[in-house]
C-alpha positions as CSV (number, residue, x, y, z in Angstrom):
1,X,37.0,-36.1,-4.5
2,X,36.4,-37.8,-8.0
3,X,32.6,-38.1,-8.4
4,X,30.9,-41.1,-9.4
5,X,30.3,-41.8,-12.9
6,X,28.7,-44.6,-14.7
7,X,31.1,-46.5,-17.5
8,X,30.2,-45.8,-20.5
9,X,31.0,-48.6,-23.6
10,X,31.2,-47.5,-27.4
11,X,32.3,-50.4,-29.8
12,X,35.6,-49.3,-29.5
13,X,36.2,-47.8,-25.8
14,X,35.6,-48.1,-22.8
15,X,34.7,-44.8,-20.9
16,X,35.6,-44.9,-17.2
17,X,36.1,-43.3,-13.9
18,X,38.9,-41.2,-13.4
19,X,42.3,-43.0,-12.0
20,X,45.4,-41.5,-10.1
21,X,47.4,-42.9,-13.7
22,X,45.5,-41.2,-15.7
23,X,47.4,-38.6,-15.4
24,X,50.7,-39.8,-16.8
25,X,48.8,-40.7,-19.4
26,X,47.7,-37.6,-20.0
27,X,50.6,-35.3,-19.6
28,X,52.1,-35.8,-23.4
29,X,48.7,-34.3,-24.2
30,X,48.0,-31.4,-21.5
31,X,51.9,-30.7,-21.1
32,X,52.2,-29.8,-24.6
33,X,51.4,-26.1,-25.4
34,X,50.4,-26.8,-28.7
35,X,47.8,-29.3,-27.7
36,X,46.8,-27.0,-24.6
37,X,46.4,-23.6,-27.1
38,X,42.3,-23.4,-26.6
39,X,42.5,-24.2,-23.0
40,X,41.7,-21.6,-20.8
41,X,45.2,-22.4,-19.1
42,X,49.1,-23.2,-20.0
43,X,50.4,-26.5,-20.5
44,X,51.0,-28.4,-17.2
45,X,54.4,-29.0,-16.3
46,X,54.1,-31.8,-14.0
47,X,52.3,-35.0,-13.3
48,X,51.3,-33.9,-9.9
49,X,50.5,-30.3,-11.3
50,X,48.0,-32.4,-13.3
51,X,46.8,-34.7,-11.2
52,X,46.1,-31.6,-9.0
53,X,43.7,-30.3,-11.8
54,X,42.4,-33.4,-12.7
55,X,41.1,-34.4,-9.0
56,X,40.4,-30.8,-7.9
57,X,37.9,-31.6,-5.2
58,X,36.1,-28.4,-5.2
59,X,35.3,-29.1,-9.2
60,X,31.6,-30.2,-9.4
61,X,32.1,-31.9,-12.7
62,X,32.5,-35.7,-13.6
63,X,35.0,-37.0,-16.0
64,X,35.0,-39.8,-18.1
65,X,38.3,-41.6,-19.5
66,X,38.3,-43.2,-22.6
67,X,40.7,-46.0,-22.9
68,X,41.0,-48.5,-25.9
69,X,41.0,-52.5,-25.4
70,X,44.5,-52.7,-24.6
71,X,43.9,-50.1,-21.9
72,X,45.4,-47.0,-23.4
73,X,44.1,-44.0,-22.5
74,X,42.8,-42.1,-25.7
75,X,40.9,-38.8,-24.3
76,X,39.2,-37.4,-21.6
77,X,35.3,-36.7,-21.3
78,X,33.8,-34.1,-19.0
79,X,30.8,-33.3,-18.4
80,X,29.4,-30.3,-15.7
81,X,26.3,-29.3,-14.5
82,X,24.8,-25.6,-14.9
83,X,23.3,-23.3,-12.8
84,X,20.1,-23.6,-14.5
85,X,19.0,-27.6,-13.6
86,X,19.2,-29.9,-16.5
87,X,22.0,-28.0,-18.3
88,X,25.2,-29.5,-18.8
89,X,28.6,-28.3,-20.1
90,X,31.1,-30.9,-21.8
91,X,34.5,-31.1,-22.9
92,X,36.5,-33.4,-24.7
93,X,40.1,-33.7,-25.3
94,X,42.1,-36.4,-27.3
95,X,45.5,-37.7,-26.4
96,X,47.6,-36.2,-29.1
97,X,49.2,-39.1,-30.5
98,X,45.3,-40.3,-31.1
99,X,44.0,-37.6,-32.9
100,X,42.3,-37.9,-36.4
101,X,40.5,-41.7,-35.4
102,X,37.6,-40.5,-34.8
103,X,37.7,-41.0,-31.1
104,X,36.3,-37.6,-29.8
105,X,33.4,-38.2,-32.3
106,X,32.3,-41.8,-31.0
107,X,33.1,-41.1,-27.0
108,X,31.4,-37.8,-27.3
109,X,28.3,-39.4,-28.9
110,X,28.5,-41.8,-26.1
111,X,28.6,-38.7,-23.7
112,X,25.8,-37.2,-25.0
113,X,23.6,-40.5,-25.1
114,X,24.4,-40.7,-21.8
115,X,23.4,-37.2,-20.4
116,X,20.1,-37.4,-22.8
117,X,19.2,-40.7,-21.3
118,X,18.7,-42.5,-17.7
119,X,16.5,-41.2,-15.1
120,X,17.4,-37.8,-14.6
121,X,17.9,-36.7,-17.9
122,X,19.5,-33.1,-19.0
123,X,17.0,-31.2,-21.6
124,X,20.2,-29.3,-23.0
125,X,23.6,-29.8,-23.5
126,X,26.1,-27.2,-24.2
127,X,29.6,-26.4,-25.1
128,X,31.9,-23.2,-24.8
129,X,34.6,-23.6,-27.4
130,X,37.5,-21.0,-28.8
131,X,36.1,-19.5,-32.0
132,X,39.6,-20.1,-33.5
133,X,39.5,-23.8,-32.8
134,X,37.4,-24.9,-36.0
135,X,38.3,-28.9,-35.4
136,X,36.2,-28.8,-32.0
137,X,34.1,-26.7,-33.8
138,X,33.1,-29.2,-36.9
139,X,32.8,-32.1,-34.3
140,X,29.8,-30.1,-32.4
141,X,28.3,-29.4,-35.8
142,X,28.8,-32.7,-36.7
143,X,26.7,-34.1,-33.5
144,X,23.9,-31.8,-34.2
145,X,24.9,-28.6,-31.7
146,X,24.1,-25.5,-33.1
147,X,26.0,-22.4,-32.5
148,X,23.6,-20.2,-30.1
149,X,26.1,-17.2,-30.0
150,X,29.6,-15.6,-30.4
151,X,31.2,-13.8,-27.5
152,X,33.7,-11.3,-29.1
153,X,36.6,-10.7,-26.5
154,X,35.3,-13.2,-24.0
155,X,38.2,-14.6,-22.5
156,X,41.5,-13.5,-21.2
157,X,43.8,-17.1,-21.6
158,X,47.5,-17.7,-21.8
159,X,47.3,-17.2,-25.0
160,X,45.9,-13.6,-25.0
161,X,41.7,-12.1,-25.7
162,X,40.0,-15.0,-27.3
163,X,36.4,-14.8,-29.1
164,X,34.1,-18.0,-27.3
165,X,31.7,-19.7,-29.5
166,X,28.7,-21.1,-27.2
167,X,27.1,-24.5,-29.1
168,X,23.9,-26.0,-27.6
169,X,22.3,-29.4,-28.5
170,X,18.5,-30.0,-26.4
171,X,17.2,-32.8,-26.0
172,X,14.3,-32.6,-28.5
173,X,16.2,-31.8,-31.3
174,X,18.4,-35.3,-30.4
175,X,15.8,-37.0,-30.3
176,X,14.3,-36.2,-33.6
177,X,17.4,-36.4,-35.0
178,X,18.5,-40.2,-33.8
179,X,14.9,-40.6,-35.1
180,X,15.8,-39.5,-38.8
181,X,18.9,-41.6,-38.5
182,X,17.0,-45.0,-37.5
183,X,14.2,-43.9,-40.7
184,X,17.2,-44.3,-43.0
């Protein structure tokens, strides 16, 4: 079952629900190996094999699809709650032939707005990223996460032992820092 998220608007996407197409649209991206080398999995090798991933029912996270004002989808947006209440993980993946326009920064901003804000609202976000994959690493940096620690030999993947990086952003230190940014 696709849960139920809220569309998100940036001033140049629209982040939506989750859609049956969505995964044609992704499979240049996640069928590539190169673009799938920090995923915790292969490339996919089908639409369906995808679409099977994508809509996983027994996933308990919520994805968010970016997709630019001509409707093309640009990236995907996930976020998933923790066992401890009011943590959230998120991911972020940009279609390959999108890279480098700043997409994953403005959508992820957006994200994290999002999950700091509303009625319920997480006190900390976090992200578990591939110590090897410095271009996910400088966009966390970049929205304020802090590296919290560094998991040597973490992870068995496809594409052997991998070191994880864990990145945290709470909500405090958001705040105070959209706060600096409307000072200047």
């Amino acid at each position: 079952m696709i849960k139920p998220v809220t569309t998100l608007q940036t001033p140049r996407f629209t982040m939506r629900k989750l859609q049956r197409q969505d995964a044609a649209a992704l499979l240049p991206t996640l069928g590539d190996e190169a673009q799938c080398r920090y995923l915790s999995r292969p490339a996919f090798s089908s639409e369906e094999e995808l679409w099977s991933w994508l809509a996983d029912p027994s996933w308990t996270g919520r994805t968010w699809i970016a997709q630019d004002t001509d409707g093309q989808v640009v990236g995907r947006f996930v976020a998933v709650p923790q066992d401890e209440a009011g943590v959230e993980e998120i991911g972020y993946i940009t279609c390959a032939n999108q890279q480098g326009k700043g997409i994953a920064l403005e959508c992820t901003a957006a994200l994290i707005a999002h999950l700091f804000g509303g009625d319920k609202p997480a006190h900390r976000l976090k992200a578990e990223v591939d110590a090897d994959n410095v271009p996910s690493i400088r966009l966390l940096e970049r929205l304020g996460f802090v590296r919290e620690a560094l998991h040597l030999s973490y992870e068995e993947t496809h594409k052997g032992i991998c070191d994880v990086a864990i990145y945290t952003l709470s909500r405090e230190a958001y705040a105070a820092s959209a706060s600096q940014m409307r000072d200047t």
